[in-house]
N, CA and C of each residue as an Amber inpcrd file, in Angstrom:
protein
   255
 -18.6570000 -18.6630000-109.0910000 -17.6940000 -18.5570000-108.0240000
 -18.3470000 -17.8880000-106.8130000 -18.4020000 -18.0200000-105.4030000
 -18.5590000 -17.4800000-104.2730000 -18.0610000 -16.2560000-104.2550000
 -18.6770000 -15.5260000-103.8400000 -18.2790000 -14.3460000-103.5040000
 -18.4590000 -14.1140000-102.0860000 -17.0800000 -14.0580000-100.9420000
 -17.2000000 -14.0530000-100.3260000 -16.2090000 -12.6730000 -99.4750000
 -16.9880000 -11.8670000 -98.6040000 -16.4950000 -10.4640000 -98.5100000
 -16.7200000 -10.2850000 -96.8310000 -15.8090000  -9.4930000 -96.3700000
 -16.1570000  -8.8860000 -95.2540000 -17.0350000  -7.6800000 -95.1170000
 -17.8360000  -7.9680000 -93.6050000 -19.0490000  -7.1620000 -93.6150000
 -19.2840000  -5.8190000 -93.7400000 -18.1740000  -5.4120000 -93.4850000
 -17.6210000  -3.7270000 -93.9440000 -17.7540000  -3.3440000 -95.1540000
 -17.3810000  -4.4140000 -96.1200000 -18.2960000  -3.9550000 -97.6370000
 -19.1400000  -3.5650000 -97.8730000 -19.9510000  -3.9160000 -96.9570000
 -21.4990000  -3.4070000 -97.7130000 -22.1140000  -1.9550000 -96.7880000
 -20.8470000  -1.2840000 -96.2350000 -20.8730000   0.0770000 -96.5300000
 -19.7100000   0.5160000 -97.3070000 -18.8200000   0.3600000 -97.4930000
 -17.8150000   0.7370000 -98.4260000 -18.0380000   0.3610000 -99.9690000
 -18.2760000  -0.4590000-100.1490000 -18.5800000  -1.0370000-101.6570000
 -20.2250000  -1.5400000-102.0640000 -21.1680000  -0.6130000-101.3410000
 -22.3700000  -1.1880000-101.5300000 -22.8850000  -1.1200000-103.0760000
 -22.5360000  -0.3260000-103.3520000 -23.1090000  -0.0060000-105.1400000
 -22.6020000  -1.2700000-105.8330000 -21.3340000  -1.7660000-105.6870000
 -20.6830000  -3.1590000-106.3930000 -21.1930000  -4.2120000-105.7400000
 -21.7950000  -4.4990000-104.3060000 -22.4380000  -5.7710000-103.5360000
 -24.2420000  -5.6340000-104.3260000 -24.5500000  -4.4610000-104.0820000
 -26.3340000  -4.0970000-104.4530000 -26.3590000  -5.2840000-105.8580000
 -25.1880000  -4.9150000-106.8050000 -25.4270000  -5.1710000-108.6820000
 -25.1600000  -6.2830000-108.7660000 -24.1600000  -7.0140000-107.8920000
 -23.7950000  -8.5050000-107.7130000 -25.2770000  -9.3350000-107.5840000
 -26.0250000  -8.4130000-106.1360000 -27.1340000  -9.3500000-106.1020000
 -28.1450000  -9.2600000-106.9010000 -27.9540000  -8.2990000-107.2910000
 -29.5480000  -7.7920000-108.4080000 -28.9580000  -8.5090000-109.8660000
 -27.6530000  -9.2460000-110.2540000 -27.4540000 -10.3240000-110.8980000
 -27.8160000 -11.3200000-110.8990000 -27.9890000 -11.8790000-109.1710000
 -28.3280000 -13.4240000-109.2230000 -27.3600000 -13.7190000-108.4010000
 -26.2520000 -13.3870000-107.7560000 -25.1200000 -13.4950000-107.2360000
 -25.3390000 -13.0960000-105.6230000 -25.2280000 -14.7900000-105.0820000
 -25.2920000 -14.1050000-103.6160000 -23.9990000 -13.5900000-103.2280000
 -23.9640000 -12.9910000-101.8130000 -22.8350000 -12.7400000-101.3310000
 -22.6280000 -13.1020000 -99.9090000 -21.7420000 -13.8670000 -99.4370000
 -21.2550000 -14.3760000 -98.3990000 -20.3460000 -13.2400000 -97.6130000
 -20.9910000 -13.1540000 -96.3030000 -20.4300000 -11.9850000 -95.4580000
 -19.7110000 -12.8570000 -94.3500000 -18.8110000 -12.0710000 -93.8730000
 -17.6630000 -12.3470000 -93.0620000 -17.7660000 -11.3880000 -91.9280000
 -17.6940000 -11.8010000 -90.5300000 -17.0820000 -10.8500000 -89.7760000
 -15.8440000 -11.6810000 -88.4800000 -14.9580000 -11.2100000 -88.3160000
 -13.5200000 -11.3940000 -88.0060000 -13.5600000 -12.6890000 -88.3390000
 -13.2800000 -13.1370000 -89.4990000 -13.2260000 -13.8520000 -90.3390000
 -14.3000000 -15.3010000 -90.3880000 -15.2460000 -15.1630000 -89.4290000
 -16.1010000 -16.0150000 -89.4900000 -17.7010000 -15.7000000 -90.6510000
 -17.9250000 -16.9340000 -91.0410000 -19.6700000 -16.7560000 -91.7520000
 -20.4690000 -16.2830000 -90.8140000 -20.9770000 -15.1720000 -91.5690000
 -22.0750000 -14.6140000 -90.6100000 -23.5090000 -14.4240000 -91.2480000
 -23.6230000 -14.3590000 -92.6450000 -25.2310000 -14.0410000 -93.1520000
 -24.4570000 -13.8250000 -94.9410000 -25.5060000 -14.4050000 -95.3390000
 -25.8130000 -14.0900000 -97.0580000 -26.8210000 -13.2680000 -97.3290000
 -26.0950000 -12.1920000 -98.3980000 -27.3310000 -11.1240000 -98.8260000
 -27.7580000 -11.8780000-100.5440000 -29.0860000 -11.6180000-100.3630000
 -29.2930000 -12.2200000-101.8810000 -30.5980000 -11.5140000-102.2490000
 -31.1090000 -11.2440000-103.4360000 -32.2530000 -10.2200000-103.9500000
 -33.1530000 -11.1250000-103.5110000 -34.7010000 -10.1200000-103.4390000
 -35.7620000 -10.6530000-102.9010000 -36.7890000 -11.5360000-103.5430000
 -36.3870000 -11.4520000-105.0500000 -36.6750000 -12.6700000-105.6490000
 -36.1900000 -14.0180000-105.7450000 -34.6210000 -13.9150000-105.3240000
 -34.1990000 -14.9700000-104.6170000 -34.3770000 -15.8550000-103.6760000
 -34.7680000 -14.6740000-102.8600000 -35.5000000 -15.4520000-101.1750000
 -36.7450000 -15.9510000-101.9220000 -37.8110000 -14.7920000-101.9790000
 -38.7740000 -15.4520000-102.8680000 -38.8130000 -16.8160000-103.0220000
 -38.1220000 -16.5030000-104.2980000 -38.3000000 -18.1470000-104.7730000
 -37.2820000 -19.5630000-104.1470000 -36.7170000 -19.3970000-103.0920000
 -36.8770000 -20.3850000-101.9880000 -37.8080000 -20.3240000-101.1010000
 -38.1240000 -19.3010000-100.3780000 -39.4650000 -19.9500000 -99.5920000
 -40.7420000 -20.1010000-100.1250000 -40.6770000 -19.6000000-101.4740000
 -42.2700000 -19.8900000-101.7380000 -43.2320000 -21.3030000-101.7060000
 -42.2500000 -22.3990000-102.2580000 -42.6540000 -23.6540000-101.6300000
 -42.8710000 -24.3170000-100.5790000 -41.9840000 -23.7630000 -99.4330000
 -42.0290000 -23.6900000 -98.3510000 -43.7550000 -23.3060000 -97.6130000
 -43.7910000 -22.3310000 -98.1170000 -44.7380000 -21.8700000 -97.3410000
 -46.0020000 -22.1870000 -98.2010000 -45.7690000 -22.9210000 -99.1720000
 -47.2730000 -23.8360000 -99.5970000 -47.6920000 -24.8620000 -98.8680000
 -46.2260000 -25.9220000 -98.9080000 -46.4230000 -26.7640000 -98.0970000
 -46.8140000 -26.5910000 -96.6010000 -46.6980000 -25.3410000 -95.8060000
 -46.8180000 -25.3450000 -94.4300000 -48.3320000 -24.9790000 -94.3770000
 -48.9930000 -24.4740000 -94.9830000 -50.3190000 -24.0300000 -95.3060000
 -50.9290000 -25.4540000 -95.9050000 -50.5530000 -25.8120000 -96.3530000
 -51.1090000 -27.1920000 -96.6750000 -51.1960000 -28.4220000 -95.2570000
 -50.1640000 -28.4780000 -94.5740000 -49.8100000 -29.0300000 -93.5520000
 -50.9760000 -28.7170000 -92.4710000 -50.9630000 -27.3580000 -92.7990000
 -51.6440000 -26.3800000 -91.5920000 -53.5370000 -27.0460000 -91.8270000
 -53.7080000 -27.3460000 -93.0480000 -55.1600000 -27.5670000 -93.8430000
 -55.0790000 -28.9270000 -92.9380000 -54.5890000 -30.0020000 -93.4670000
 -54.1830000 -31.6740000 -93.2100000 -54.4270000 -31.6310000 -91.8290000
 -53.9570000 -30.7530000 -91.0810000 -53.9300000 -31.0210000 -89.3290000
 -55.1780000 -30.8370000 -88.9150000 -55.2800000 -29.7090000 -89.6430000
 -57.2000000 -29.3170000 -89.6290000 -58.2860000 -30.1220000 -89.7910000
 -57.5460000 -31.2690000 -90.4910000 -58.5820000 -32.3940000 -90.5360000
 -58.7700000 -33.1100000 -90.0340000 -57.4360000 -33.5940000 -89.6530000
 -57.3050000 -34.8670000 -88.9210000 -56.7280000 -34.8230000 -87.3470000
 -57.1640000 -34.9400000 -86.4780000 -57.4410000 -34.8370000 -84.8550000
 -56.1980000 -36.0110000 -84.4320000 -55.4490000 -36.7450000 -85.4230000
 -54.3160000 -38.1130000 -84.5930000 -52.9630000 -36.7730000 -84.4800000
 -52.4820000 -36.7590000 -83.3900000 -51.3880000 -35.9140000 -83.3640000
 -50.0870000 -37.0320000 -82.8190000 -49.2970000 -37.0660000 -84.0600000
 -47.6900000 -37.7960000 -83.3370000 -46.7240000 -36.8570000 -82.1600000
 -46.0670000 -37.8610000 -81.4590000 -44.7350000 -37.0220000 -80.4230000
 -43.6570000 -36.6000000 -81.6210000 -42.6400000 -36.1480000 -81.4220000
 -41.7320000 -35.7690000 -82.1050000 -41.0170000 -37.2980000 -82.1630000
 -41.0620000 -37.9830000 -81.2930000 -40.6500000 -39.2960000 -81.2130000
 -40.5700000 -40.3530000 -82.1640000 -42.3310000 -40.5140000 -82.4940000
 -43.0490000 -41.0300000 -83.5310000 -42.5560000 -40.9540000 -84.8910000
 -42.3580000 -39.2850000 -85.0310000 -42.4030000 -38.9540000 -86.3760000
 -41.0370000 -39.3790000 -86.7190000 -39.7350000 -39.1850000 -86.1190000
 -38.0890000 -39.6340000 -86.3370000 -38.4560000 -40.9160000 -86.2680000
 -38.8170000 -41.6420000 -85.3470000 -38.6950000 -42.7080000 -85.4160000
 -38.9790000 -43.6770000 -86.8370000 -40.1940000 -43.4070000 -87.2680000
 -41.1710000 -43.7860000 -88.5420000 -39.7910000 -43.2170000 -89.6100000
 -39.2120000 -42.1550000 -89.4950000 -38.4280000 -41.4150000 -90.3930000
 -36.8150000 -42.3420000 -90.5430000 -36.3500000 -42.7180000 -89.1270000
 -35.3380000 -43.1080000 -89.4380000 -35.9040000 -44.8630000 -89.7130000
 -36.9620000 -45.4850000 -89.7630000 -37.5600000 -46.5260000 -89.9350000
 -37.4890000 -46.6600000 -91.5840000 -37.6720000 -45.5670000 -91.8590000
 -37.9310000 -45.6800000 -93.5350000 -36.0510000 -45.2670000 -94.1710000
 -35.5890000 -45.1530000 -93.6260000 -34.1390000 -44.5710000 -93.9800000
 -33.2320000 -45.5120000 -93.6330000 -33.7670000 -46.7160000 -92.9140000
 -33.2800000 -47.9510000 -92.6010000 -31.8260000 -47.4360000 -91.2500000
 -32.7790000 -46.5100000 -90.4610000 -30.9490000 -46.0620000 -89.7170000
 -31.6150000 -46.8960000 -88.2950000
C-alpha cells in the first residue's frame, strides 16, 4: 500500500517515517496537498541508479570512440521510426 503523508511528518513522526523506509517502504510526501518528493533508503536509490550509471559510463566509453555525433532530431526521429509513430 502507498504510504502517503504530509511533509510535516517527517518532523513530527520521524522515528515511524525513518523504520517505514529502512523496511523497504517508500514514502510519498505531500505539501498543501500536492506531490512533492519520495523519501526512500539509500539502498533503494542505490539500486535504481546503479544501472543507470553503468550504462552512462558506457555511453560515455562508445562516444569516445566513435567521432559520428546525431542532432537530437536524428535520434527521435530513428526512435519514433522504430516505434512505427
Amino acid at each position: 500500500m502507498i504510504d502517503i503523508r504530509p511533509v510535516s511528518d517527517l518532523r513530527n513522526h520521524f522515528p515511524e517515517i525513518e523504520a517505514a523506509v529502512n523496511d523497504g517502504h517508500p514514502i510519498y510526501l505531500t505539501k498543501n496537498g500536492y506531490g512533492t518528493m519520495v523519501l526512500m533508503s539509500i539502498a533503494q536509490y542505490a539500486a535504481l541508479t546503479e544501472g543507470i550509471e553503468q550504462k552512462l559510463d558506457e555511453a560515455d566509453r562508445i562516444a569516445e570512440e566513435n567521432p559520428v555525433r546525431l542532432t537530437h532530431e536524428e535520434v527521435f526521429g530513428k526512435a519514433r521510426a522504430l516505434l512505427g509513430k
